[in-house]
One Martini backbone bead per residue (centre of mass of N, CA, C, O) as a GRO file, in nm:
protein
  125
    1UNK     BB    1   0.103   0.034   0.006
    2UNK     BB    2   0.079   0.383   0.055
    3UNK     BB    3   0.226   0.566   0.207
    4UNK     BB    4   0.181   0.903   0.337
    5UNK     BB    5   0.267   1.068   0.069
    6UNK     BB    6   0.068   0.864  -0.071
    7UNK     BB    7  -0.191   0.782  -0.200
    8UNK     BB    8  -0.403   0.560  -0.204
    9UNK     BB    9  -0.439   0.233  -0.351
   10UNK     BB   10  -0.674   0.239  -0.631
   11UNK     BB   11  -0.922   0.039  -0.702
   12UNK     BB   12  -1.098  -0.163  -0.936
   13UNK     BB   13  -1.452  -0.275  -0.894
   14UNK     BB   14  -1.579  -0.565  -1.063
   15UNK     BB   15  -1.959  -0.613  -1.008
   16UNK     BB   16  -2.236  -0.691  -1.022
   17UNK     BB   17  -2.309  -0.781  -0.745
   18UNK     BB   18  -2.399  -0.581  -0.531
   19UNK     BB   19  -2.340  -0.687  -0.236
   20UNK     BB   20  -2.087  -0.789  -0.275
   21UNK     BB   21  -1.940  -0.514  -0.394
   22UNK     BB   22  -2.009  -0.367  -0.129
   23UNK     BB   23  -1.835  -0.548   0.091
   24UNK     BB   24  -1.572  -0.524  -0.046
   25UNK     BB   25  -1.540  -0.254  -0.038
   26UNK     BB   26  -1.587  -0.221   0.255
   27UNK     BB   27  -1.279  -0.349   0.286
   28UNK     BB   28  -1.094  -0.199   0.155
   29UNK     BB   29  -1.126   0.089   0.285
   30UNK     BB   30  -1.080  -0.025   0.550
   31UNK     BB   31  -0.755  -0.115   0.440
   32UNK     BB   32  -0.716   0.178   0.273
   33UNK     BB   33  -0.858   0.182  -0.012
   34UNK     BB   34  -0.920   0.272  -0.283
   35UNK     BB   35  -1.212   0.332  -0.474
   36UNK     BB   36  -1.380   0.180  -0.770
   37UNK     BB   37  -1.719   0.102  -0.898
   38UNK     BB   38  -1.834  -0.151  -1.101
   39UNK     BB   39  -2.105  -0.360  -1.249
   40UNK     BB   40  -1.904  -0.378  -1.517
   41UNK     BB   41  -1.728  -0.342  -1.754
   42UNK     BB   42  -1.801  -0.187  -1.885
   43UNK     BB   43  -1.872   0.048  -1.678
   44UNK     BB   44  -1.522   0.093  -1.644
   45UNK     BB   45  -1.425   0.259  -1.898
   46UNK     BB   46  -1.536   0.552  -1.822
   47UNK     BB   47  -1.338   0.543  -1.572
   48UNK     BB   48  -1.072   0.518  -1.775
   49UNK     BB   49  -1.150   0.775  -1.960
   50UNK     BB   50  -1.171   1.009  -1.711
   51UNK     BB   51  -0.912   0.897  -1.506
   52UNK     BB   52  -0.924   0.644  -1.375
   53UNK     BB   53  -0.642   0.498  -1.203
   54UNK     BB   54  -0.565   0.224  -1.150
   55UNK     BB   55  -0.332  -0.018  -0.969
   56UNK     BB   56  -0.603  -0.211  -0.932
   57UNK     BB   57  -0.778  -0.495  -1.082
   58UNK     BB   58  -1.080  -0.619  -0.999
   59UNK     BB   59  -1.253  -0.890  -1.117
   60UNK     BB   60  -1.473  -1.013  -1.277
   61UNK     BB   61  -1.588  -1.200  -1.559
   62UNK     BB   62  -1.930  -1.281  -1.545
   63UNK     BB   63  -2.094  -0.994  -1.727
   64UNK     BB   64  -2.282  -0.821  -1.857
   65UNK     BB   65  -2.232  -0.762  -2.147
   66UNK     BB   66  -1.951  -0.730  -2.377
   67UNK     BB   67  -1.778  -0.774  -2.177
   68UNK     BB   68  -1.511  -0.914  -1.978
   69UNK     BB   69  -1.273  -0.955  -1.729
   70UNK     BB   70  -1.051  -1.031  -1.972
   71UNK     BB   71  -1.098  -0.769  -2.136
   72UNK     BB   72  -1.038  -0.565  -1.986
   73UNK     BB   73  -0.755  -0.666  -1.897
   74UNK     BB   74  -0.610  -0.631  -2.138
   75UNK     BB   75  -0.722  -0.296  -2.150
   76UNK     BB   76  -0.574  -0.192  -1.913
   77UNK     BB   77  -0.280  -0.326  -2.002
   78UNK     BB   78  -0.245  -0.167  -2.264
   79UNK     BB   79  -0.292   0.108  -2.093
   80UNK     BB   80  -0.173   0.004  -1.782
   81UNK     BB   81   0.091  -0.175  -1.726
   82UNK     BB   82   0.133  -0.176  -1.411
   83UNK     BB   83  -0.105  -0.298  -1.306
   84UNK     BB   84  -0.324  -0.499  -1.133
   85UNK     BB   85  -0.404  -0.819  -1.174
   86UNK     BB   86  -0.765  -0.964  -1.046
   87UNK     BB   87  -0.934  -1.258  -1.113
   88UNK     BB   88  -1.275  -1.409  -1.086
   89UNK     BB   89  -1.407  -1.688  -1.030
   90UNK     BB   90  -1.568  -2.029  -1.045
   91UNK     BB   91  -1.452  -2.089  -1.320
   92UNK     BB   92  -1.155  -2.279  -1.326
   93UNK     BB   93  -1.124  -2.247  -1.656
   94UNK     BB   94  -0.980  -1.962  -1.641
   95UNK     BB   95  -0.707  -1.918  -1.538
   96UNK     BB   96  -0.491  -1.950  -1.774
   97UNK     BB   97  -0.619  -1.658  -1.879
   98UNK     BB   98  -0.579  -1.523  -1.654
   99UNK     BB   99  -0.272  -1.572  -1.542
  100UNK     BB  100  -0.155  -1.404  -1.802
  101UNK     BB  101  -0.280  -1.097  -1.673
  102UNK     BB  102  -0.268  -1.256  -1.328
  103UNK     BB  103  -0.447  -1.321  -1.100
  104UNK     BB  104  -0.620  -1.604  -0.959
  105UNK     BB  105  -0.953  -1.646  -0.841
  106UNK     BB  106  -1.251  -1.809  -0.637
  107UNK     BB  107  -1.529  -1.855  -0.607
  108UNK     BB  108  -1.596  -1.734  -0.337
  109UNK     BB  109  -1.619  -1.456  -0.171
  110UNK     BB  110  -1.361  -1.380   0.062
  111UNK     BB  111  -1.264  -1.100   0.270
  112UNK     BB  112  -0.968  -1.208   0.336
  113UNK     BB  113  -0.914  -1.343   0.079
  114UNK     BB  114  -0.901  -1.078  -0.101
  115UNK     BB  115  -0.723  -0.876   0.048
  116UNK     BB  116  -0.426  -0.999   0.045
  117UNK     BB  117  -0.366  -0.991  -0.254
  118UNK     BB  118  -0.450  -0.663  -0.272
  119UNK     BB  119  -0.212  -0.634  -0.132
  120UNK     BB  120   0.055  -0.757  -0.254
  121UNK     BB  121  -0.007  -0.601  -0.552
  122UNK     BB  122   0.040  -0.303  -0.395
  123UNK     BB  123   0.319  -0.358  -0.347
  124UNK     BB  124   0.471  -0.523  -0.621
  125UNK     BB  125   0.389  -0.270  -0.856
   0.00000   0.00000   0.00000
């Protein structure tokens, strides 16, 4: 995470269920993450053309619209190269496109589980 002269490192969190994506979220910011979060990869884009550069990426695969978040990881690294992506799915047949853009974890998601690559990836980014 960022020093205390540097803001802090600001996730993208992408979840269409409303629910876990907010436990989730504020169980970042609780953990002192600035949080961005977007309900879909397509909502997401917005966010990214406005100028909302995360330092990591969360995102699930699975999410109605035309993107998935495979598709999502790849433009946003394509764009901001340093970011740190973690892809989210319960099917782990994701894993190995998922590993080439970042980390892979499993759902369901708890919030234990979730905190700690986060935090791995913003120190290591």
């Amino acid at each position: 995470m960022a020093n205390l002269h540097q803001r802090p490192d600001r996730v993208l969190f992408v979840e269409d269920e409303v629910i876990i994506r907010l436990d989730i979220a504020i169980a970042l910011q609780e953990a002192g993450f600035q949080v961005i979060e977007a309900d879909t990869p397509d909502g997401a884009l917005p966010l990214l053309d406005a100028g909302k550069q995360p330092d990591v990426l969360l995102t699930d695969v699975r999410a109605p619209g035309k993107l998935d978040g495979l598709m999502l990881a790849r433009m946003v690294r394509d764009r901001l190269a340093k970011v740190s992506v973690i892809i989210v799915s319960a099917d782990a047949s994701m894993e190995p496109a998922a590993g080439q853009l970042g980390k892979f974890m499993r759902k369901p998601y708890h919030v234990r589980r979730i905190l700690e690559p986060v935090k791995e990836v913003a120190v290591h980014r």
